[in-house]
MARBANU-447144 format. One record per residue (C-alpha): residue in three letters; x, y, z; chain. Coordinates in nm, 4 decimals, padded with zeros to 6 digits, always signed. Each point is the difference from the previous one (the first is absolute). Layout:
REM residues N
resn=ALA	x=X	y=Y	z=Z	chain=A
...
***
This chain:
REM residues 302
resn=UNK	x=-00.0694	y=+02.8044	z=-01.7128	chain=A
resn=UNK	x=-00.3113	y=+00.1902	z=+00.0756	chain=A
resn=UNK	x=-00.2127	y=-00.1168	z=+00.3118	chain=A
resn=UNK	x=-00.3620	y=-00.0648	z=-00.0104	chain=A
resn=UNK	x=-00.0097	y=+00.3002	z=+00.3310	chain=A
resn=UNK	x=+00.2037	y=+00.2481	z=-00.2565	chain=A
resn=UNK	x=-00.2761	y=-00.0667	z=-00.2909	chain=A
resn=UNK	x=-00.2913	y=+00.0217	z=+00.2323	chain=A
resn=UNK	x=+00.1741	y=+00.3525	z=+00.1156	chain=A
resn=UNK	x=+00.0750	y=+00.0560	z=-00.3465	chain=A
resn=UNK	x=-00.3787	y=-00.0236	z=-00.0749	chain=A
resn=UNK	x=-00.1097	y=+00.2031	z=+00.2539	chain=A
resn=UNK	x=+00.1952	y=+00.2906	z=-00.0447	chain=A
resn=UNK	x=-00.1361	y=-00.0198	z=-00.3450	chain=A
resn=UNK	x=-00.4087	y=-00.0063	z=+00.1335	chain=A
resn=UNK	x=+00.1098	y=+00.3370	z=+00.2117	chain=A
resn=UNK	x=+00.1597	y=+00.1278	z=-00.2741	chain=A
resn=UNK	x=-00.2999	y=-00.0758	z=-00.2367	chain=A
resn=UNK	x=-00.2506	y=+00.1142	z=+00.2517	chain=A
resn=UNK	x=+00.1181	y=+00.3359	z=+00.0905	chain=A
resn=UNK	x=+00.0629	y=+00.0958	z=-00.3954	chain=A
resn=UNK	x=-00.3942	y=-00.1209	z=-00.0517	chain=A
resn=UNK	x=-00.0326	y=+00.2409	z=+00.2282	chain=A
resn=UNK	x=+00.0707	y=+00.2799	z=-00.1472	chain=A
resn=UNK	x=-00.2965	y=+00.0657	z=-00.2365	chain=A
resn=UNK	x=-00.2191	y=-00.0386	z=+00.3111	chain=A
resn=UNK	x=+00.1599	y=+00.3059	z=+00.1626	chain=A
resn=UNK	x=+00.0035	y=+00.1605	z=-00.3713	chain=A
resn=UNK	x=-00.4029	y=-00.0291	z=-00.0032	chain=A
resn=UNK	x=-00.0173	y=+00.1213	z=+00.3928	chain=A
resn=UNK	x=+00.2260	y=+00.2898	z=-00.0832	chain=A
resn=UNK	x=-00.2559	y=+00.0957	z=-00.3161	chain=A
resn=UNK	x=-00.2613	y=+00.0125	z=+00.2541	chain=A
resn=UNK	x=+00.2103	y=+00.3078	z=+00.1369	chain=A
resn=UNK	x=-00.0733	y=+00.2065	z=-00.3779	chain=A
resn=UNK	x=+00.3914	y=-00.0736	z=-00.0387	chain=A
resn=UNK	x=+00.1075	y=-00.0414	z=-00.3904	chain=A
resn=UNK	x=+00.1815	y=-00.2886	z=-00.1622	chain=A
resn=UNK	x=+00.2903	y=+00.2280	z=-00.0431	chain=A
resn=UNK	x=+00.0448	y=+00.1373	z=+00.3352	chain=A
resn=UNK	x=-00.0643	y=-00.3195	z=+00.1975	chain=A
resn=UNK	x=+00.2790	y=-00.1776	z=-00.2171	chain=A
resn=UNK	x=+00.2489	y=+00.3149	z=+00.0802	chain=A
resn=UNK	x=-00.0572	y=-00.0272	z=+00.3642	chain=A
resn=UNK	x=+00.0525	y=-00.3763	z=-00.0223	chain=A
resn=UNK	x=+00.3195	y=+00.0697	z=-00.1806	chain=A
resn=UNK	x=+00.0799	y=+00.2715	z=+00.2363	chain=A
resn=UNK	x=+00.0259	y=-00.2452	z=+00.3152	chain=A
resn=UNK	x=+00.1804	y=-00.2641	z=-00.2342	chain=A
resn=UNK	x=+00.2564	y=+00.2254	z=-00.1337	chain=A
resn=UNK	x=+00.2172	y=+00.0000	z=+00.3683	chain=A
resn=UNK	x=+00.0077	y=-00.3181	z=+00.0063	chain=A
resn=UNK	x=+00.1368	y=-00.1170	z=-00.2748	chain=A
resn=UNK	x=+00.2687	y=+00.2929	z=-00.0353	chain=A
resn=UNK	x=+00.0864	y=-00.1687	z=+00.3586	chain=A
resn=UNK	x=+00.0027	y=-00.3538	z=-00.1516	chain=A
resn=UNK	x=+00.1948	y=+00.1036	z=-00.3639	chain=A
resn=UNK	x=+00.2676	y=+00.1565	z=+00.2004	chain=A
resn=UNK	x=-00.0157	y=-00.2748	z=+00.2698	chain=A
resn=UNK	x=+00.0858	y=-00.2695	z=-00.3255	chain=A
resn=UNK	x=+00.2210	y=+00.2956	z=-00.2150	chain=A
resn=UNK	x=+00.2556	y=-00.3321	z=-00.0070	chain=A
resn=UNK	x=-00.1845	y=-00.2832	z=-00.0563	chain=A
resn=UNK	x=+00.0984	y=-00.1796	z=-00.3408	chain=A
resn=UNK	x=+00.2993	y=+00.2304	z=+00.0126	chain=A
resn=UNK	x=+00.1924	y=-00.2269	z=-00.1722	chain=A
resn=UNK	x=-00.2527	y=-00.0034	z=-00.3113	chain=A
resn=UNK	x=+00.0763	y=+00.2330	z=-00.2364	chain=A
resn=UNK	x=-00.2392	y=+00.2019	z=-00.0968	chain=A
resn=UNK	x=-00.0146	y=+00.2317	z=-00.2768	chain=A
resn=UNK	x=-00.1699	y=+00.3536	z=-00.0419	chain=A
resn=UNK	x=-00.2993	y=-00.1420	z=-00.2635	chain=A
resn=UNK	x=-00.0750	y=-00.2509	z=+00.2935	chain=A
resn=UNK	x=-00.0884	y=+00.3023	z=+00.1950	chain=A
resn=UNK	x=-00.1956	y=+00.1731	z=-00.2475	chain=A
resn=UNK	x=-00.2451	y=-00.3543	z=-00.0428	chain=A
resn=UNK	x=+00.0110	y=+00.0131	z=+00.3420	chain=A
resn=UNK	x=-00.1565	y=+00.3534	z=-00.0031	chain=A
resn=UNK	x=-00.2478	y=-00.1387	z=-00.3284	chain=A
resn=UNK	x=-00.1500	y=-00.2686	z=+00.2662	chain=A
resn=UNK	x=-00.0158	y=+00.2117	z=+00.3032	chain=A
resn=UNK	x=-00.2317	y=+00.2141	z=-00.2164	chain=A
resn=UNK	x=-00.2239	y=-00.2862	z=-00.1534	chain=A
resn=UNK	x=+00.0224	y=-00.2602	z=+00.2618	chain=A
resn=UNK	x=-00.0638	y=+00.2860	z=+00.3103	chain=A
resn=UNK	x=-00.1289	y=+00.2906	z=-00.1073	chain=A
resn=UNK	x=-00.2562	y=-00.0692	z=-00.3067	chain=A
resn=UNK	x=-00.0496	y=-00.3620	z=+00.1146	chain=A
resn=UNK	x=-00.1291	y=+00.1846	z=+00.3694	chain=A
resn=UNK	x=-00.1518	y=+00.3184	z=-00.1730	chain=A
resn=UNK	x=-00.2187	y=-00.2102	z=-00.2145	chain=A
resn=UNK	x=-00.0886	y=-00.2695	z=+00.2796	chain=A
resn=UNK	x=-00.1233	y=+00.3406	z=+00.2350	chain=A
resn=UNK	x=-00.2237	y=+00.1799	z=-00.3021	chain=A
resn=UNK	x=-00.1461	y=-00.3999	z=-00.0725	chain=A
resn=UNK	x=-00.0704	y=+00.0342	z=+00.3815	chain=A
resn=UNK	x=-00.2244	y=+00.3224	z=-00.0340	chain=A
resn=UNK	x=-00.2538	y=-00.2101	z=-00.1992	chain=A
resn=UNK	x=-00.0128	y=-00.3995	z=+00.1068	chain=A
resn=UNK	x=+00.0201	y=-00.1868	z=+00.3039	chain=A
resn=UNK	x=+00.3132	y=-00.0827	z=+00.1451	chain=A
resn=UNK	x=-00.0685	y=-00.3601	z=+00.0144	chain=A
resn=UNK	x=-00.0796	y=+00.0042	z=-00.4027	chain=A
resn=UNK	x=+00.3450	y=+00.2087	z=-00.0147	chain=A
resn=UNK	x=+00.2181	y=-00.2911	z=+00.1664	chain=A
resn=UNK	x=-00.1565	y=-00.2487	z=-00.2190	chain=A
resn=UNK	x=+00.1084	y=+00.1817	z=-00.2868	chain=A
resn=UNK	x=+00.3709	y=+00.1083	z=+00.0863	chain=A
resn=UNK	x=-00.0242	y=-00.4399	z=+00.0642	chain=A
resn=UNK	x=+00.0520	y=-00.0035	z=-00.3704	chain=A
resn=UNK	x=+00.3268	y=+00.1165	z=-00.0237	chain=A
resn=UNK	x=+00.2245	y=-00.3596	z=-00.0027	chain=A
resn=UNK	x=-00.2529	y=-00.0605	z=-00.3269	chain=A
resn=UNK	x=+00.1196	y=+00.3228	z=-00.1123	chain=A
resn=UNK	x=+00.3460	y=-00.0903	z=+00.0642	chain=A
resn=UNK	x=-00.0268	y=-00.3080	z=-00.2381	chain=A
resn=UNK	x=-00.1567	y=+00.1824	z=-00.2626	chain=A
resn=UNK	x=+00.2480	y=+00.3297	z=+00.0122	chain=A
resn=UNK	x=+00.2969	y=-00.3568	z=+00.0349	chain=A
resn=UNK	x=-00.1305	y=-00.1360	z=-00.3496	chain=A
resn=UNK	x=-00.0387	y=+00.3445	z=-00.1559	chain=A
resn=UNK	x=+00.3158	y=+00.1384	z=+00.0716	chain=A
resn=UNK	x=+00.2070	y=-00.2991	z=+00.1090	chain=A
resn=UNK	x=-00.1378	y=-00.2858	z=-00.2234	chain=A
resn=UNK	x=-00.0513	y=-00.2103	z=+00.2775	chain=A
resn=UNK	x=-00.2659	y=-00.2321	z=-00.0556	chain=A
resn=UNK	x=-00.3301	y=-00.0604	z=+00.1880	chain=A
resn=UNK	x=-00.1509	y=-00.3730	z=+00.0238	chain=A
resn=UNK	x=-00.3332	y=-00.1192	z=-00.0529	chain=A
resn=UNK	x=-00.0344	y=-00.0048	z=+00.3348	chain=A
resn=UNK	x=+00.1289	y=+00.3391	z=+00.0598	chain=A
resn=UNK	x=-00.2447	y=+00.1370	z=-00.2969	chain=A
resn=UNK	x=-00.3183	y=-00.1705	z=+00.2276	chain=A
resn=UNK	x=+00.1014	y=+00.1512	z=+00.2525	chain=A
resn=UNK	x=+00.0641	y=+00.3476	z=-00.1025	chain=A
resn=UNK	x=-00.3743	y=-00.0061	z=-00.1672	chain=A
resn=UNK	x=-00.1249	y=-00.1525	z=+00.3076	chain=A
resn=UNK	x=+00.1435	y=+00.3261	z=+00.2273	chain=A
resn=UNK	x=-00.1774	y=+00.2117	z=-00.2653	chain=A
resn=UNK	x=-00.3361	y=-00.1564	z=-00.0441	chain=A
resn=UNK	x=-00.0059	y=-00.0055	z=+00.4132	chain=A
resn=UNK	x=+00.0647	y=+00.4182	z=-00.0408	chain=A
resn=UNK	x=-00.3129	y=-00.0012	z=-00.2400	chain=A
resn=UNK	x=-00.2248	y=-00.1732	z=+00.2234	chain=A
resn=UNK	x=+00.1040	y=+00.2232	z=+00.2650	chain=A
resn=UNK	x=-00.0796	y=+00.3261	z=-00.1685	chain=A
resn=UNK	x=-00.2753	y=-00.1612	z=-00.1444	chain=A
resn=UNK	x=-00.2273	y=+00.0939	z=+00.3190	chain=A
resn=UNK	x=+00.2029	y=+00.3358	z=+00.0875	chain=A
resn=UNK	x=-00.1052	y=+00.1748	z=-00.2973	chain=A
resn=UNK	x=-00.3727	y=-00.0910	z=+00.0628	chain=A
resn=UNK	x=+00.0583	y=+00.1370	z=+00.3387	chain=A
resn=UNK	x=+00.2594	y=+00.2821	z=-00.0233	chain=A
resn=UNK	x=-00.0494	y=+00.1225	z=-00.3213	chain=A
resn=UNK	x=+00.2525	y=+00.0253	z=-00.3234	chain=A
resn=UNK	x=+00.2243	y=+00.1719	z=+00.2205	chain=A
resn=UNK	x=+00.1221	y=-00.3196	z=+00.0839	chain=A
resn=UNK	x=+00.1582	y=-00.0353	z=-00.3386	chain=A
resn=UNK	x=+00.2092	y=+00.2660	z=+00.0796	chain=A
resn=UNK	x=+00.0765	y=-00.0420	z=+00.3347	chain=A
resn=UNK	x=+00.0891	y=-00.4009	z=-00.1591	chain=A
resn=UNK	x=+00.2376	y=+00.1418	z=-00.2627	chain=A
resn=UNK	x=+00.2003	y=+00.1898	z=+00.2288	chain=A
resn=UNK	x=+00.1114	y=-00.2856	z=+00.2402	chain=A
resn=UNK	x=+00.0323	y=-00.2215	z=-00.3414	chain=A
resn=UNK	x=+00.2758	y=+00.2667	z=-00.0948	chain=A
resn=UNK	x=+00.1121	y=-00.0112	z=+00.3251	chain=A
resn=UNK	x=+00.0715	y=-00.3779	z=+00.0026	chain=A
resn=UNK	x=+00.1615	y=+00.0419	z=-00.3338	chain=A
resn=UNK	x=+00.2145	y=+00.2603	z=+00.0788	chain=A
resn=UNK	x=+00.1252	y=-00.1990	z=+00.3618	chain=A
resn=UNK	x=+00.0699	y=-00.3024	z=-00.2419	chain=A
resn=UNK	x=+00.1915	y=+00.2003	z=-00.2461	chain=A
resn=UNK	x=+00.2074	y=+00.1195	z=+00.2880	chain=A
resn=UNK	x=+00.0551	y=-00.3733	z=+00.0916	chain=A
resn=UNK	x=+00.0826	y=-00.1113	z=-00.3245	chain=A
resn=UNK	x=+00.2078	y=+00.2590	z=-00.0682	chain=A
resn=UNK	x=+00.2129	y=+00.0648	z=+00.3103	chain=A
resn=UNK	x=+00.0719	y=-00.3761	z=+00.0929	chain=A
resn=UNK	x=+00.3456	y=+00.0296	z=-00.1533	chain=A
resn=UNK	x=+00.0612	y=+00.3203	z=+00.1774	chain=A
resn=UNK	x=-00.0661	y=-00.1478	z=+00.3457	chain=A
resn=UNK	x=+00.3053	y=-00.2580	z=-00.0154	chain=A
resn=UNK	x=+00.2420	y=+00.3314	z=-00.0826	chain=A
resn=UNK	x=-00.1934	y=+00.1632	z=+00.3097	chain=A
resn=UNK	x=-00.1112	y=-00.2130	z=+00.2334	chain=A
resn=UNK	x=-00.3528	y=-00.0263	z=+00.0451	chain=A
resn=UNK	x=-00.0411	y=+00.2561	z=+00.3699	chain=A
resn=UNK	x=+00.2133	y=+00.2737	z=-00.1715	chain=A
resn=UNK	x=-00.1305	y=-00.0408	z=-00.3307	chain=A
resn=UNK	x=-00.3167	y=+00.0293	z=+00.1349	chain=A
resn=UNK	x=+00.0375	y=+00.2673	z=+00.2094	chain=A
resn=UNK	x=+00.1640	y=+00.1834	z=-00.3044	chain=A
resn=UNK	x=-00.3159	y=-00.0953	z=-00.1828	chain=A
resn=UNK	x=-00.2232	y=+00.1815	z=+00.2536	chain=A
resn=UNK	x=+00.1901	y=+00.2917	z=+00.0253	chain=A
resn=UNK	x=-00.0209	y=+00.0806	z=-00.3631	chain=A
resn=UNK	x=-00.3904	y=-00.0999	z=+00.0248	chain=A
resn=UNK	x=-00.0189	y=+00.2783	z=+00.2903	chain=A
resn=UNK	x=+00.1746	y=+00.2720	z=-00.2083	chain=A
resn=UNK	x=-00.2431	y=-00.0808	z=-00.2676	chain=A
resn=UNK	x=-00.2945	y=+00.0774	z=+00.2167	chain=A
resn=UNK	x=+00.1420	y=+00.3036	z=+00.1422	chain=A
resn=UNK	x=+00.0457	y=+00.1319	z=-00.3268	chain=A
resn=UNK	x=-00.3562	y=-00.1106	z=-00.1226	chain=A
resn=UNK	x=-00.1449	y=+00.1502	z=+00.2661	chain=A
resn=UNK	x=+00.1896	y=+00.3665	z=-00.0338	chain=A
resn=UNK	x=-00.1317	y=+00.0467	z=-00.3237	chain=A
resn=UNK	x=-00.3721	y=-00.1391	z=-00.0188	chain=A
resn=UNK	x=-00.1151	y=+00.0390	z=+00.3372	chain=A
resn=UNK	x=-00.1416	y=+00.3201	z=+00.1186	chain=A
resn=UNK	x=-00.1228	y=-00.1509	z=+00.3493	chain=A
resn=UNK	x=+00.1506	y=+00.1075	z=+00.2898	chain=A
resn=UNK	x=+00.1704	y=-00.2412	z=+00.1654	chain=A
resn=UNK	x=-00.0343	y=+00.0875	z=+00.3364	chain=A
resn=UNK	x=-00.4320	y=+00.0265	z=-00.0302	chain=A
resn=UNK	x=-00.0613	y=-00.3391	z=+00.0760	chain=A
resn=UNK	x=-00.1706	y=-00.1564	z=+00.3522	chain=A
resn=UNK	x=+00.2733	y=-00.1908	z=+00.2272	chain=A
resn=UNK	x=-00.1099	y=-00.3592	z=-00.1279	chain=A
resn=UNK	x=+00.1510	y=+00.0926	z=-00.3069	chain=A
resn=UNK	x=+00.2944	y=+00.0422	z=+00.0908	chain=A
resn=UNK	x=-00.0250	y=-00.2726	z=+00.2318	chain=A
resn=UNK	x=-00.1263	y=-00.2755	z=-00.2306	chain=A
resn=UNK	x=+00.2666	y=+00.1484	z=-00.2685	chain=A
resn=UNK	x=+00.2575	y=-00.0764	z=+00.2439	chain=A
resn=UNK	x=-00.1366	y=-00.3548	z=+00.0974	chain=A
resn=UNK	x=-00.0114	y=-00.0617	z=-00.3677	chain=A
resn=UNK	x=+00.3673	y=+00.1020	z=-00.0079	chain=A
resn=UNK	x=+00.1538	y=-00.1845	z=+00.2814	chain=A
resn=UNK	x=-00.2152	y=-00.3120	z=+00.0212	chain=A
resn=UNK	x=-00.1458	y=-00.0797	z=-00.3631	chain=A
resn=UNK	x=+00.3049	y=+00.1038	z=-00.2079	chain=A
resn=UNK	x=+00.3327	y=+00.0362	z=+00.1960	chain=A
resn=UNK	x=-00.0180	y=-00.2838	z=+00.2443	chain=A
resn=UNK	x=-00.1878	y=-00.2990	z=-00.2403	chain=A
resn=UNK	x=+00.2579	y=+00.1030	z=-00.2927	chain=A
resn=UNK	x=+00.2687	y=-00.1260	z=+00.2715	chain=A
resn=UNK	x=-00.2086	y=-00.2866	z=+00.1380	chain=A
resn=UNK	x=-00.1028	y=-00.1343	z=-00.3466	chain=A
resn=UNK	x=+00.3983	y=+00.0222	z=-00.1293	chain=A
resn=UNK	x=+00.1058	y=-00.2008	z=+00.3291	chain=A
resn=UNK	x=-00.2921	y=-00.2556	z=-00.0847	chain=A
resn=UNK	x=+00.0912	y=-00.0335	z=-00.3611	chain=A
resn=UNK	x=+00.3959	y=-00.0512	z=+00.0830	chain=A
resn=UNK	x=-00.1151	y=-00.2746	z=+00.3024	chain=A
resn=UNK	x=-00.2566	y=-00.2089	z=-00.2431	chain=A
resn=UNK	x=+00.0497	y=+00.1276	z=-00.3672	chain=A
resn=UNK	x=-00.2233	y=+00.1993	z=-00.2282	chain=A
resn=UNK	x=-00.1572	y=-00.2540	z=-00.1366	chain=A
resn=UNK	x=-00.1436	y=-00.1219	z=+00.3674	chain=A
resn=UNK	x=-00.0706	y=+00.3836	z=+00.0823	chain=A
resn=UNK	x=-00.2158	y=+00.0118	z=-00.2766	chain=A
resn=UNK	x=-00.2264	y=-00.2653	z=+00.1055	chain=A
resn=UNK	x=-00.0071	y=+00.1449	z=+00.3703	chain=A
resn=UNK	x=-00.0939	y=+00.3246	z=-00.2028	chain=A
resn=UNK	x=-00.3055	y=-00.1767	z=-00.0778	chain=A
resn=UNK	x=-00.1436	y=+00.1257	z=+00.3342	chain=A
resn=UNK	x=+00.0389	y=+00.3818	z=-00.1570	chain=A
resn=UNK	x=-00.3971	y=+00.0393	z=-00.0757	chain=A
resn=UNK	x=-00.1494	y=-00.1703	z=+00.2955	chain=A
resn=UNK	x=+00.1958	y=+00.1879	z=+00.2048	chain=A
resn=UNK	x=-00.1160	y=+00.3024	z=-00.1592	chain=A
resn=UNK	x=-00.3948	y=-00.1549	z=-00.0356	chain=A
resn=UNK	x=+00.0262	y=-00.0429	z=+00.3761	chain=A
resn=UNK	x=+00.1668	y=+00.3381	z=+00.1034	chain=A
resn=UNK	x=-00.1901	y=+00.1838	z=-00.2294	chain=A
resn=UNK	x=-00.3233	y=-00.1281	z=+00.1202	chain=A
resn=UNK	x=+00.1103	y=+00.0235	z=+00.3543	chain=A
resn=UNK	x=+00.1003	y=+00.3682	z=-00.0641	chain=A
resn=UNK	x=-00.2298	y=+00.1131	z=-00.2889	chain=A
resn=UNK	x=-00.2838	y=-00.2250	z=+00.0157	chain=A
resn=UNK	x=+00.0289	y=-00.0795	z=-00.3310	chain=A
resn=UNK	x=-00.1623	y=-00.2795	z=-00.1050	chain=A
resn=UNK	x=+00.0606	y=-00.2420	z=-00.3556	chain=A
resn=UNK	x=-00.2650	y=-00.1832	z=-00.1133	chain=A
resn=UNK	x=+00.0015	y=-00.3726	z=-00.0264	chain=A
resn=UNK	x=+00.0786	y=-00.0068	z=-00.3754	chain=A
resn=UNK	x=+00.2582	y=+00.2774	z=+00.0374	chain=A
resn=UNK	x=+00.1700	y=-00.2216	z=+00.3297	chain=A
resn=UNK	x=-00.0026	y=-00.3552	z=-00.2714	chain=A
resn=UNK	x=+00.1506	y=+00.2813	z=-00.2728	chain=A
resn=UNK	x=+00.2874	y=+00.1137	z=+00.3107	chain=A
resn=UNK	x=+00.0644	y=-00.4357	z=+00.0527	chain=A
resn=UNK	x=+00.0007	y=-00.0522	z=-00.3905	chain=A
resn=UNK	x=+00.3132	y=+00.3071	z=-00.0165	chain=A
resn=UNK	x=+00.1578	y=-00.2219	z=+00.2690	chain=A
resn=UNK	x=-00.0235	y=-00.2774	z=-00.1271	chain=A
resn=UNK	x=+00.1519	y=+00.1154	z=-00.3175	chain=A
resn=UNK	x=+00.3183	y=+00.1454	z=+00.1863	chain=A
resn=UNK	x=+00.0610	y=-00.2893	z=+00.2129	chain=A
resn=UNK	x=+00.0160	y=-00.2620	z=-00.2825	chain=A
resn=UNK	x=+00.2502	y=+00.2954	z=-00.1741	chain=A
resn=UNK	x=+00.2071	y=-00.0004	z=+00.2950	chain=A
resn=UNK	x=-00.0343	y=-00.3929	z=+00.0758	chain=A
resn=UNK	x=+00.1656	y=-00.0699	z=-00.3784	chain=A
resn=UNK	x=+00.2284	y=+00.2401	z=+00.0351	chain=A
resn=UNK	x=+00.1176	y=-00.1373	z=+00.3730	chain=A
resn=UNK	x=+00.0095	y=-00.3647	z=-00.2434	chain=A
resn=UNK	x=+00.1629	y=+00.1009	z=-00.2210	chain=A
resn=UNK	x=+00.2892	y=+00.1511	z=+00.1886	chain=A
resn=UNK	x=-00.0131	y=-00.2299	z=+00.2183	chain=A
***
């Protein structure tokens, strides 16, 4: 029986976790500052990570041994290292060249709506009323939110906007899709099988569209590229799979809540960038939305 000490630990790994991955588009936007591009910022990131979890797949090479697993399971698992990773990453850095990082995180919040929606599309699983409200609730708090940007940043928004949105639907595809393939797995070396395909993918992306060399850059680069490596992608993907196996995904998701204050905060702290009041009430209306998504949800396994 779980304690009320091991929840409360639970939980907390889960804020680190969800702190250090809001993180990351704050160092993204400090790194632009350095003329760095979205490509070669995301293959330095990728260049730290890529160590790591070699280390870690070949530290788990046994785990779920006695699963068997068949050769098509590898090739999906190759299929979601390239959407959930590498496009789901590639498109969240370009979004990043042209919005705020604290509009970016409130965005990518959308993804357990899109995870309903891509569940009744392709699944047939069906959304309540309540889930519907909800869902148009998270949207019409994304529309009040860009509502002001594009007044103050220009259209450029939009695009910026429809990157992370294909961002967030390409991470949700990769959780729809793969959660059968993380049983066969298990979820560290699935993971880390995940991200090595995602790495690959960059490598490969940048040898053949980038002409920048990749050695031209100023040392806080290469240093923030390796922060974002280490402590906004390979240490919170460990922290948030411990939370969700102490307290249950549908408890992480509510503690995910804290995903775009975090970044509001951090990004203000580190970018002074400000939201204005109606774009902060358009931030707490997305919240909102998620939490009563992830409060039925937590019902209705309960």
């Amino acid at each position: 029986m779980q304690t009320t000490r091991t929840f409360v630990y639970g939980v907390f790994l889960g804020i680190i976790g969800i702190v250090l991955f809001s993180s990351k588009a704050v160092m993204v936007k400090l790194a632009y500052q350095y003329e760095v591009d979205a490509i070669s910022i995301l293959l330095i990131r990728m260049l730290f990570s890529f160590p790591f979890y070699i280390i870690i797949a070949y530290l788990y090479r046994n785990q779920n041994n006695e699963v068997v697993i068949k050769n098509k399971d590898y090739v999906w698992v190759i299929f979601f290292g390239f959407i959930g990773y590498y496009l789901a990453s590639y498109f969240d850095f370009v979004g990043l060249t042209y919005i705020k990082a604290s509009l970016e995180r409130i965005i990518l919040f959308l993804y357990p709506t899109i995870v309903l929606l891509l569940n009744r599309l392709f699944l047939k699983q069906p959304i309540t009323k309540l889930q519907t409200g909800a869902i148009a609730l998270t949207y019409l708090g994304i529309v009040i939110a860009f509502w002001d940007e594009v007044a103050i940043s220009g259209t450029d928004t939009y695009l910026g906007g429809f990157f992370i949105l294909l961002s967030a639907i390409t991470y949700a595809s990769y959780l729809v899709g793969s959660g059968w393939l993380i049983p066969k797995f298990g979820v560290i070396k699935f993971t880390a099988y995940a991200m090595i395909i995602s790495c690959i993918c960059v490598f490969i992306h940048y040898s053949i569209i980038s002409e920048v060399d990749l050695f031209s850059f100023s040392w806080q680069v290469y240093f923030l590229g390796f922060l974002i490596a280490v402590f906004a992608t390979v240490i919170p993907s460990f922290l948030v799979s411990a939370s969700i196996k102490i307290i249950s995904s549908s408890n992480f998701a509510i503690v995910a809540g804290i995903g775009p204050i975090s970044t509001i905060i951090l990004a203000a702290i580190f970018l002074h960038e400000t939201l204005t009041l109606l774009q902060l009430f358009g931030a707490l209306v997305v919240i909102i939305g998620i939490l009563l998504v992830s409060l039925y949800k937590r019902k209705k396994e309960a």
